[in-house]
N, C-alpha and C positions, 0 to 999 in steps of 0.2 A: 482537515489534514493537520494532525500534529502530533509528535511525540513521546507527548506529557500525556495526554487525554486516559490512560492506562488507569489515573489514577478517578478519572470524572465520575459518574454517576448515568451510567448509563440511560436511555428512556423507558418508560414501561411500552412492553410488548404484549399483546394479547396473544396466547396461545401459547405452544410448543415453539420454542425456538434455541438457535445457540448464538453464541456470542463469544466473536476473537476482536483481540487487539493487532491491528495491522502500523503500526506507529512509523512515521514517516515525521521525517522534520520539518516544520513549514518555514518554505517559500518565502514567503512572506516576510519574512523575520532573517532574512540573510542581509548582510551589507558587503560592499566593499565597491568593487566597481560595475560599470553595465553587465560585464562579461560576466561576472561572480554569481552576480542578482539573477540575468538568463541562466547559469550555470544549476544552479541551487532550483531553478523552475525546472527543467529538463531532469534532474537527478529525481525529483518528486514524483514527475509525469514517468520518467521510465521503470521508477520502483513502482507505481499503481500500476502499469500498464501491464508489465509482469506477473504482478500479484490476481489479478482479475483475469489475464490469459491464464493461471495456471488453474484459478479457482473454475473458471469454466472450462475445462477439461477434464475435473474430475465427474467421473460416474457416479452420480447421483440416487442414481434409480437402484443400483447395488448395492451402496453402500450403506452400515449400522451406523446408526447415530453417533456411537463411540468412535469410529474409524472418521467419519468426514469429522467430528470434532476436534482428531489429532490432524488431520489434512490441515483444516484452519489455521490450527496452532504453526503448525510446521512453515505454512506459507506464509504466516505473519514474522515469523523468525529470516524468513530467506530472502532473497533481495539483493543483498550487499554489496554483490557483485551484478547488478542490472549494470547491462550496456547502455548506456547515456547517449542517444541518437543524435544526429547534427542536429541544429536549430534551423529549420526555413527561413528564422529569421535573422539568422548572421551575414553579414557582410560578405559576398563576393569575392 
């Protein structure tokens, strides 16, 4: 999970395949307070969680290579606006 990675070195893949940048900023690397640090987890989890709900909703079985490769593209771009769920684990 990270935002930079766009510029990495991708791995070797055997075969036909495609390849999107989904960049999310890591977690990880947020500071400030407890709240801030769960806050920065949560925004991470509910932009994957969207991006992977949307990606598994596209039709697969219909769609040209060309079209799921802008699908990719599109839902690596989108997100921004992901609703940020409560924490189970915040305080009462």
């Amino acid at each position: 999970v990270c935002g930079n990675a766009a510029s990495e070195t991708c791995p070797v893949w055997p075969g036909i395949y495609l390849r999107a940048h989904w960049g999310i900023d890591d977690p990880a690397a947020a500071t400030g307070s407890e709240a801030d640090i769960r806050a920065a987890f949560m925004k991470a989890y509910a932009l994957l969680a969207e991006r992977i709900l949307t990606f598994l909703s596209l039709s697969f079985e219909t769609m040209e290579r060309s079209e799921l490769q802008q699908c990719l593209d599109e839902i690596g771009r989108a997100g921004a606006a992901a609703t940020i769920p409560e924490s189970p684990l915040q305080n009462p």
